[in-house]
C-alpha positions as CSV (number, residue, x, y, z in Angstrom):
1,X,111.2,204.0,54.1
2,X,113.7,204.2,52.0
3,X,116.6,204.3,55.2
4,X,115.2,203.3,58.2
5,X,115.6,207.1,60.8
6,X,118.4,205.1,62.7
7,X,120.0,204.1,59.7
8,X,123.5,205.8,60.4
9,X,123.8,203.0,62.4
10,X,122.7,200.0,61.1
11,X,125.2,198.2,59.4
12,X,122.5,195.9,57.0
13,X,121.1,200.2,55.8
14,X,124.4,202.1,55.9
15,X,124.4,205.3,54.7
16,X,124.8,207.0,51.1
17,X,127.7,209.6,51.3
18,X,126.4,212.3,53.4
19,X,122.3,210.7,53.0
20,X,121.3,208.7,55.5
21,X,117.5,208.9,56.0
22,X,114.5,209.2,52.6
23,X,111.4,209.0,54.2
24,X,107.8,208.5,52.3
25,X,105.6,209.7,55.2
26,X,101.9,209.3,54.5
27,X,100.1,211.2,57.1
28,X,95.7,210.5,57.7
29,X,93.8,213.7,58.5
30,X,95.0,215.1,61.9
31,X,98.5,213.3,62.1
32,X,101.8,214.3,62.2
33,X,105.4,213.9,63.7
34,X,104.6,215.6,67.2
35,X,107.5,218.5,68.5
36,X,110.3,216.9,68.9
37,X,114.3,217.5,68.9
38,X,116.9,217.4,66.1
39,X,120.7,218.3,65.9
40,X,123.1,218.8,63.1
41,X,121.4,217.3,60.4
42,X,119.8,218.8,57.2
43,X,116.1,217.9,56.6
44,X,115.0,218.2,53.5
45,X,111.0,217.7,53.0
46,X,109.2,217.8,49.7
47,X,105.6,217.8,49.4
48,X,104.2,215.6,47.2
49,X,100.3,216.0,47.7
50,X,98.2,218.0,50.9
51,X,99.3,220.3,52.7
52,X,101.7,220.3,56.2
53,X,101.8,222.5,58.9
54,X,105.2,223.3,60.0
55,X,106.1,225.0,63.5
56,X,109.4,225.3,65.2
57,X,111.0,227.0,67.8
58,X,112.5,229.4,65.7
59,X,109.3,230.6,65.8
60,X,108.5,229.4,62.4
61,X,104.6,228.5,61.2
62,X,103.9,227.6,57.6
63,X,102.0,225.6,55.7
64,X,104.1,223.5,53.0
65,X,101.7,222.8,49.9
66,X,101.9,220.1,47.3
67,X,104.8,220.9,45.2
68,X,106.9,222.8,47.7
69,X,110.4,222.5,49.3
70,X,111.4,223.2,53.0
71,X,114.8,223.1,54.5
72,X,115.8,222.6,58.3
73,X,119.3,222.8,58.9
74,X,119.1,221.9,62.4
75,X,123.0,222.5,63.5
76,X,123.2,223.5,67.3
77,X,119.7,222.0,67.4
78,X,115.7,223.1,67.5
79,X,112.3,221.4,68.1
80,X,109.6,221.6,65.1
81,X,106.1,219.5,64.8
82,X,104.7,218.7,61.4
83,X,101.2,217.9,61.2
84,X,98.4,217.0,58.5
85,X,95.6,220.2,60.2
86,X,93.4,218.9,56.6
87,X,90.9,216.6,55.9
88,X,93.2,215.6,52.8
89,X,95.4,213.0,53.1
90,X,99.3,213.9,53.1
91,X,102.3,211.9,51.6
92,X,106.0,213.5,51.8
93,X,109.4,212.8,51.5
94,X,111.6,213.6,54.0
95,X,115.3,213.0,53.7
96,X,118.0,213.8,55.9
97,X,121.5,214.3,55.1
98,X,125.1,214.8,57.2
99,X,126.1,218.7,57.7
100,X,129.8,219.8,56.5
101,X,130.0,220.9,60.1
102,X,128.1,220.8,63.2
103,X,126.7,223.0,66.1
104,X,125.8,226.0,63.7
105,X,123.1,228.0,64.1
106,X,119.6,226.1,63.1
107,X,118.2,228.0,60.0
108,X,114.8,227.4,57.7
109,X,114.0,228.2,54.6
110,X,111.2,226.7,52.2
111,X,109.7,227.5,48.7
112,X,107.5,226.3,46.2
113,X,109.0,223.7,43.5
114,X,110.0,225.7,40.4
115,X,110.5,222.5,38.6
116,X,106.3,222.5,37.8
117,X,106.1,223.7,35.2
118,X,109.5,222.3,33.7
119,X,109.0,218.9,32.0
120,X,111.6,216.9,31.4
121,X,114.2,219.0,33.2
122,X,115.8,218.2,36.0
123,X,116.0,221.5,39.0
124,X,117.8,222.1,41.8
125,X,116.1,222.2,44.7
126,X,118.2,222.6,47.6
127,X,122.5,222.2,47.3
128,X,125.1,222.9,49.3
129,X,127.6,222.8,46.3
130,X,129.2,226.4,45.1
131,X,128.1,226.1,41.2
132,X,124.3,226.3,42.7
133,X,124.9,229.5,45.1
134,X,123.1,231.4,42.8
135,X,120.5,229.3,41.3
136,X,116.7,228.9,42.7
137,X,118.5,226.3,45.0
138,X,117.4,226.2,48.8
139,X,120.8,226.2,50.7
140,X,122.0,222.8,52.3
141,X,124.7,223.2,54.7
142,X,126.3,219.8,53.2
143,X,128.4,218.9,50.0
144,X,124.8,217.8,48.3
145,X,122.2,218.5,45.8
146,X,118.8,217.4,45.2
147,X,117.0,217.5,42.0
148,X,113.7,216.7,41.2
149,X,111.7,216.9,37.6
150,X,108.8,215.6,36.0
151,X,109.2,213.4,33.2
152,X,106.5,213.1,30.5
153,X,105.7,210.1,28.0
154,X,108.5,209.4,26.1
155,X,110.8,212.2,28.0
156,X,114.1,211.2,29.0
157,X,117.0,213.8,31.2
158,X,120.4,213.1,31.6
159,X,122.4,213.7,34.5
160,X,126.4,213.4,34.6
161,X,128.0,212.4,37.6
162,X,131.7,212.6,38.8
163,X,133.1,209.5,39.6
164,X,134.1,210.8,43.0
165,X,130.2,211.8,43.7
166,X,127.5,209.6,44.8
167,X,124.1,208.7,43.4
168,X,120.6,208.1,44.7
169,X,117.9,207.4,42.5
């Protein structure tokens, strides 16, 4: 973990700007994070190998594959489960960052990682900022982007931040 879940309020793991939880979940065959509760915070997972099943009481039920994006924006609050149903093992990250407001509606949305076949390129994956509205960008209800890429021998990408953003490599 790279924040510990409680980590909003632990003074020795404060927060990031708006991030304030990246998990890397490794999940055996048959385990998961049983249903349980969230409220105004986006969620953020990223599969990086298997396959998850995700349910919710939105009535959501997909299965998130290696290389794919979902986004919960929890707001006024919803249950989901997310389980390893394989024989595969699972690993994901799952990071969770502050809303611009709370007690909206809970939303989901999820896609596969166009960034695969992109090397050496960073792409948006989800963002919350206006100058990504209309880019391949899952929406964050948050002033946040995150950005993956894949970076081959002797690749390199540059990213320019504002001194009045925040970083987290």
């Amino acid at each position: 973990h790279h924040f510990p879940v409680d980590g909003r309020h632990d003074p020795a793991h404060m927060p990031v700007k708006s991030l304030y939880v990246w998990n890397d979940d490794q999940f055996a065959a048959g385990h998961g994070f049983p249903l349980h509760y969230h409220r105004d915070v986006e969620i953020i997972t990223y599969v990086r190998t298997g396959v998850v099943t995700h349910e919710d009481t939105l009535g959501n039920s997909y299965e998130i594959r290696a290389g794919d994006v979902q986004v919960m924006s929890t707001g006024s609050g919803l249950r989901h489960s997310e389980f390893n149903r394989t024989k595969a093992p699972l690993k994901i990250f799952q990071i969770w960052i502050s809303p611009n407001s709370l007690g909206a509606p809970p939303s989901y949305a999820s896609r596969p990682f166009p960034g695969r076949e992109r090397s050496n390129r960073l792409t948006v994956l989800a963002s919350g900022l206006p100058e990504d509205a209309s880019s391949e960008a899952l929406p964050l209800r948050a002033n946040a982007r995150l950005l993956a890429g894949r970076l081959e021998a002797g690749g390199s990408m540059r990213y320019d931040v504002l001194d009045s953003h925040g970083l987290y490599l």
